[in-house]
VEXTIMI-113805 format. One line per field, with one value per residue: residue number from 1; residue in one letter; x, y negated, z of N, C-alpha, C, CB in turn. Coordinates in nm, 4 decimals. Glycine has a CB too. Example, Ala and Ser with C-alpha at 12.3 -4.5 7.8 and 13.67 -1.06 7.14 Angstrom:
<nodes>
nr <- [1, 2]
rest <- [A, S]
n.east <- [1.3190, 1.2850]
n.north <- [0.5690, 0.2250]
n.up <- [0.7800, 0.7080]
ca.east <- [1.2300, 1.3670]
ca.north <- [0.4500, 0.1060]
ca.up <- [0.7800, 0.7140]
c.east <- [1.3200, 1.2900]
c.north <- [0.3300, -0.0030]
c.up <- [0.7800, 0.7870]
cb.east <- [1.1308, 1.4084]
cb.north <- [0.4473, 0.0598]
cb.up <- [0.9046, 0.5725]
</nodes>
This chain:
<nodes>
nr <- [1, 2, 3, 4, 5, 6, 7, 8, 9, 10, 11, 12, 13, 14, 15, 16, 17, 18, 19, 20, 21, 22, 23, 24, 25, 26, 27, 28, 29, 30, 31, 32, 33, 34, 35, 36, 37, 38, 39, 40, 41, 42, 43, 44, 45, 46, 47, 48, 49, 50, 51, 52, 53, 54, 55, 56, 57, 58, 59, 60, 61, 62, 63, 64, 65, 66, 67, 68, 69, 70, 71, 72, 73, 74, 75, 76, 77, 78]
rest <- [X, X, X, X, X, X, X, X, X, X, X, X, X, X, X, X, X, X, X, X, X, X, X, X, X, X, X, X, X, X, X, X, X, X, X, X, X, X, X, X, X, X, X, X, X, X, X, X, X, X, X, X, X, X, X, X, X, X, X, X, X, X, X, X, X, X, X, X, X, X, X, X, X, X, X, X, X, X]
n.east <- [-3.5570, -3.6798, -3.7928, -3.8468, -3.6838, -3.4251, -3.4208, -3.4325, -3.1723, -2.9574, -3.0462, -2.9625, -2.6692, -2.5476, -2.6285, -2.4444, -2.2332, -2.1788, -2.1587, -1.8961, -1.7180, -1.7753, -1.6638, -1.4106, -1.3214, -1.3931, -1.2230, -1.1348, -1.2202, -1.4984, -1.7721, -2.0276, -2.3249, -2.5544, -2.7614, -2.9341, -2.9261, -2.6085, -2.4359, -2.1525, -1.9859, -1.9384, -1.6454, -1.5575, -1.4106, -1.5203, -1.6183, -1.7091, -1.8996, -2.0744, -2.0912, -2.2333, -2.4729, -2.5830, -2.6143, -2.7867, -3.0200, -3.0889, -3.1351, -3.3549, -3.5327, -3.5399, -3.6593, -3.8934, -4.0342, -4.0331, -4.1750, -4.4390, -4.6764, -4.8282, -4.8878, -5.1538, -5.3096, -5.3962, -5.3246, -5.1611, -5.4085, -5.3723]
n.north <- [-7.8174, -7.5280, -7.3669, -7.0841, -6.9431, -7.0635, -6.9336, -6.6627, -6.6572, -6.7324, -6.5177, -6.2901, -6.3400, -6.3212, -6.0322, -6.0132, -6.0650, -5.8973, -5.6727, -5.6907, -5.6948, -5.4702, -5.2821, -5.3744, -5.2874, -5.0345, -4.7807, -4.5196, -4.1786, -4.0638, -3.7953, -3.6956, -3.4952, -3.3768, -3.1937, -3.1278, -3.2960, -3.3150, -3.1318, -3.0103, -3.1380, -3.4751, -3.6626, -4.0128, -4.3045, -4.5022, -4.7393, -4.7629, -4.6237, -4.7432, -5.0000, -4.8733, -4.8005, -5.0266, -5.1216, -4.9465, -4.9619, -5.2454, -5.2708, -5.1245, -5.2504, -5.4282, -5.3468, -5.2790, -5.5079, -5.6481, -5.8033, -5.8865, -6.0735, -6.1975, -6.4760, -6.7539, -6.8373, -7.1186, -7.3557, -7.6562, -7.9229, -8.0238]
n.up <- [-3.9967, -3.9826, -3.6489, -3.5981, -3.8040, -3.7111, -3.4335, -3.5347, -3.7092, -3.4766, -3.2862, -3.4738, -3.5284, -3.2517, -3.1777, -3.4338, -3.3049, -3.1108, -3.2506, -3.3056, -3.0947, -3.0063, -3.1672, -3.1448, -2.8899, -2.8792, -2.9982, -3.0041, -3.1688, -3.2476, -3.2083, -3.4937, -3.5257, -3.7935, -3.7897, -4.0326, -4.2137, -4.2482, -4.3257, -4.2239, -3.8932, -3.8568, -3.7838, -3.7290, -3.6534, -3.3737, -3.3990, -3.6406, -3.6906, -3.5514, -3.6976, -3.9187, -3.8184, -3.7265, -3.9981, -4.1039, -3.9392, -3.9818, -4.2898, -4.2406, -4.1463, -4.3268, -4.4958, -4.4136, -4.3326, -4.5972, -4.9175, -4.7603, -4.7417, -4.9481, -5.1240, -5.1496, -5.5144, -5.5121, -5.6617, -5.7165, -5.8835, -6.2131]
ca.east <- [-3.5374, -3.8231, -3.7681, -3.8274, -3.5331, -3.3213, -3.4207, -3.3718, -3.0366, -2.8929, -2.9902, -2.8394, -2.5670, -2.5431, -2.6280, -2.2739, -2.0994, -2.1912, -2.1290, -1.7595, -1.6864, -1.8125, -1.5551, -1.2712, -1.2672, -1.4177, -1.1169, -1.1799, -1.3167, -1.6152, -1.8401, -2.1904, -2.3710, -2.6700, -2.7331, -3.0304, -2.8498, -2.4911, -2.3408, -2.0786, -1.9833, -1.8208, -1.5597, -1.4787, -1.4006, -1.6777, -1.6392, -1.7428, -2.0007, -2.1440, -2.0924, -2.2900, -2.6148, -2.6363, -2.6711, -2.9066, -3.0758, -3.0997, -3.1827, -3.4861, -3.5915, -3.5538, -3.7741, -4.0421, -4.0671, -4.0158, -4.3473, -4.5950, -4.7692, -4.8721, -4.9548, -5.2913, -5.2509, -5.4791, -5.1906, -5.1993, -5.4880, -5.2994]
ca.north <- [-7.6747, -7.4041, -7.3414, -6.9347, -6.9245, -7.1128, -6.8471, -6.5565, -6.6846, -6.7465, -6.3742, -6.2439, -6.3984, -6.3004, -5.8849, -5.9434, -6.0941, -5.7613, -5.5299, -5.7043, -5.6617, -5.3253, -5.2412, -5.4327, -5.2200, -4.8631, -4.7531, -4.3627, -4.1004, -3.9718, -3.6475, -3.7461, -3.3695, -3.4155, -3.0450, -3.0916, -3.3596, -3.3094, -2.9639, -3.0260, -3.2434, -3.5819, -3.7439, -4.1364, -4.4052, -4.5376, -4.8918, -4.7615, -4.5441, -4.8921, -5.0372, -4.7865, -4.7830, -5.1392, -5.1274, -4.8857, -5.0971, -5.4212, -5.2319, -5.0514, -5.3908, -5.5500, -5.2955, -5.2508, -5.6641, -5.7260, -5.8211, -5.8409, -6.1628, -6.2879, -6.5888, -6.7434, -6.8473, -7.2018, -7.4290, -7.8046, -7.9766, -8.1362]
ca.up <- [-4.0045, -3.9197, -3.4924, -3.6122, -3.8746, -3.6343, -3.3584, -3.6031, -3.7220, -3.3735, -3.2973, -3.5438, -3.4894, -3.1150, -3.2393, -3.5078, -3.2109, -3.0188, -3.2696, -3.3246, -2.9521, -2.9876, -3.3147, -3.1190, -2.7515, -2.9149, -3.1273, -3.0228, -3.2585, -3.2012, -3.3470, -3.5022, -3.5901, -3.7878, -3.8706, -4.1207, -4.2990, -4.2957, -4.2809, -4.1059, -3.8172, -3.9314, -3.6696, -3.7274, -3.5537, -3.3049, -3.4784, -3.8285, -3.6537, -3.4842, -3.7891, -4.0330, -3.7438, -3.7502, -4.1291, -4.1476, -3.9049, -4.1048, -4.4539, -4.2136, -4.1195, -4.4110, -4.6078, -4.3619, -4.3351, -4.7558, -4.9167, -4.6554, -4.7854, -5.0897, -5.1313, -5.2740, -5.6175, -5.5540, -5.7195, -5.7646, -5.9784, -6.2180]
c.east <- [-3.6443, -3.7065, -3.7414, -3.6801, -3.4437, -3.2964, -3.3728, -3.2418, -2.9252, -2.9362, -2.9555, -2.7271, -2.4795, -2.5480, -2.4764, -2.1800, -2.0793, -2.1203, -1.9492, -1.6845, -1.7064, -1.7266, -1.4166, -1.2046, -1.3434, -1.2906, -1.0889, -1.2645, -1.4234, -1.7341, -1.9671, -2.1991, -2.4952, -2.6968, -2.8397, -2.9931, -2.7261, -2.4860, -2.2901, -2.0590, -1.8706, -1.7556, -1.5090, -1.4927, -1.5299, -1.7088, -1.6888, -1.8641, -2.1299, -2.2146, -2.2389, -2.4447, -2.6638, -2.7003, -2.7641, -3.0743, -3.1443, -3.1604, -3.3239, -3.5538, -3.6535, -3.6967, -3.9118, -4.1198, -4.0663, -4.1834, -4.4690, -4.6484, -4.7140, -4.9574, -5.0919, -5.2278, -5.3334, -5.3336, -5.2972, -5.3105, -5.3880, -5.3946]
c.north <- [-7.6053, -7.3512, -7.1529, -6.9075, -6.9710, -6.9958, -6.7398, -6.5584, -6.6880, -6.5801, -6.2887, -6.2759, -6.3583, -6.1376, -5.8832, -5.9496, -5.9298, -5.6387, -5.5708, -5.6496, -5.4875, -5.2311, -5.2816, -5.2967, -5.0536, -4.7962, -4.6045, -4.3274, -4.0603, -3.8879, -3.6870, -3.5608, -3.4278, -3.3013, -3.0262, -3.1946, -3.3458, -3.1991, -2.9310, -3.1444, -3.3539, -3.6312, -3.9013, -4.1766, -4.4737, -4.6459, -4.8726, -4.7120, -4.6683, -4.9237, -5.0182, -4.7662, -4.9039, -5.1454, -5.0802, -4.9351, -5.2109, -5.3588, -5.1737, -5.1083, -5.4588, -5.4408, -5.2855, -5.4051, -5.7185, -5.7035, -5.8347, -5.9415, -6.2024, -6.4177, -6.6470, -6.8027, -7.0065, -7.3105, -7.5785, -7.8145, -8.0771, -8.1795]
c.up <- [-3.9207, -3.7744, -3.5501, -3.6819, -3.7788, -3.5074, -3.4154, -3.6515, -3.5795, -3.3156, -3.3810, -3.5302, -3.3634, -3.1242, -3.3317, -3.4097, -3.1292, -3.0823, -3.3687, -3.2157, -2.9500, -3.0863, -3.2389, -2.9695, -2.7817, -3.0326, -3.1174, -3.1259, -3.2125, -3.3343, -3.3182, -3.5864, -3.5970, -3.8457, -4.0261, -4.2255, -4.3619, -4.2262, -4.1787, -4.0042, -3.8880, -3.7723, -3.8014, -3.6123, -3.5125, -3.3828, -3.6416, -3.8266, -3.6360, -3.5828, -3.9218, -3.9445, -3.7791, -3.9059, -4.1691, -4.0904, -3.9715, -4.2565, -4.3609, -4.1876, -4.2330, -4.5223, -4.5708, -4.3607, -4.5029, -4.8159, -4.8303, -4.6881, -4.8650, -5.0692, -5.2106, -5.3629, -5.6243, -5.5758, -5.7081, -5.8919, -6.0569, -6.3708]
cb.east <- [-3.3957, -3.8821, -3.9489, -3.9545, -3.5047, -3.3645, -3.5222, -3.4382, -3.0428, -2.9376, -3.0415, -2.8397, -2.6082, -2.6687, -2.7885, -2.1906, -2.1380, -2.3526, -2.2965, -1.7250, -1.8021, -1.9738, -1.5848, -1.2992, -1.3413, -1.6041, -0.9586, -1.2502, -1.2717, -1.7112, -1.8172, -2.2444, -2.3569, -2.7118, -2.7853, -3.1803, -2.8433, -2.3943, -2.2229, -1.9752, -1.9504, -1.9097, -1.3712, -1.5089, -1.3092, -1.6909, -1.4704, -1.6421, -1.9534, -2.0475, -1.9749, -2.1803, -2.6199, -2.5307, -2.6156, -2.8763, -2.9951, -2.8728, -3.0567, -3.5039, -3.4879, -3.3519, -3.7473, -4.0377, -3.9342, -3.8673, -4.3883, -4.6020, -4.8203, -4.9688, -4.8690, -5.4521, -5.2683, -5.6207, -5.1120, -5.0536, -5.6182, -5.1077]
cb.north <- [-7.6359, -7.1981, -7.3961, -6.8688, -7.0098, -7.2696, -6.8351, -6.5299, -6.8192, -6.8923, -6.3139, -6.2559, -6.5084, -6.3802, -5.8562, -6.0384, -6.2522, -5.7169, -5.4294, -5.8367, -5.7540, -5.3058, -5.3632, -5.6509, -5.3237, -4.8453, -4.8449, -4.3106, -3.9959, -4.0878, -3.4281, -3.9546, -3.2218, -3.5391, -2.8949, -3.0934, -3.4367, -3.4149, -2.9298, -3.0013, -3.1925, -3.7533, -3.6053, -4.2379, -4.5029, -4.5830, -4.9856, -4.6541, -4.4491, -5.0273, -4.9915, -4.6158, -4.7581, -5.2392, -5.0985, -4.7420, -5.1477, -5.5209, -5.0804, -4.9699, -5.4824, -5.6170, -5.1573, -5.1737, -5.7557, -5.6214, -5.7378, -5.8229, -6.2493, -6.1934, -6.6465, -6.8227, -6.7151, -7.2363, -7.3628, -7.8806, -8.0443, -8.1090]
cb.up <- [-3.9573, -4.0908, -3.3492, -3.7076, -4.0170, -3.5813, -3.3091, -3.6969, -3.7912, -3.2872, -3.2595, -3.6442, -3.4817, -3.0275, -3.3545, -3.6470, -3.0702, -2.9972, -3.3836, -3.3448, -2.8362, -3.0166, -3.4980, -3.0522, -2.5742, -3.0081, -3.1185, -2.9097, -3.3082, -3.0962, -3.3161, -3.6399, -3.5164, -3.8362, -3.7371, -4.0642, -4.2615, -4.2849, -4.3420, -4.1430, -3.6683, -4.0530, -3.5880, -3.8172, -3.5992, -3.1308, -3.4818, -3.9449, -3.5092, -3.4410, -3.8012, -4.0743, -3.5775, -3.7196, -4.2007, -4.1093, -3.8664, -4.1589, -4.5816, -4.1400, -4.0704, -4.5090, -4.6570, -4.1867, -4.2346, -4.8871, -4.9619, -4.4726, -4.7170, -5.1930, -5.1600, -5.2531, -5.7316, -5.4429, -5.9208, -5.8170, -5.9120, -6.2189]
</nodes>
């Protein structure tokens, strides 16, 4: 197994554990105002709030890191 994937898997891993812990002992509401986005102010729960950063997170990752190398095209002689 590739040492990097094994590193990248084990933090990840260690970031869900965080943001379980962080869903389990936040169970208050809290007010997100984003005035140029949303109108009005939304109130949820901190754990959905967590929840919905991380994600946006990981999709902002994953798009800025998708494609970045191509591979050459010199294939087997067969």
């Amino acid at each position: 197994m590739n040492a990097k994937l094994l590193f990248k898997t084990v933090f990840m891993i260690g970031i869900l554990l965080l943001l379980v812990i962080m869903g389990m002992h936040n169970l208050q509401n809290v007010d997100l105002s984003l005035p140029p986005l949303l109108p009005k102010k939304q109130t949820c729960a901190a754990a959905i709030m967590y929840f919905g950063f991380f994600a946006v997170g990981v999709l902002t990752g994953t798009v800025l890191t998708a494609g970045g190398k191509r591979g050459s095209s010199k294939g087997k002689a067969e």
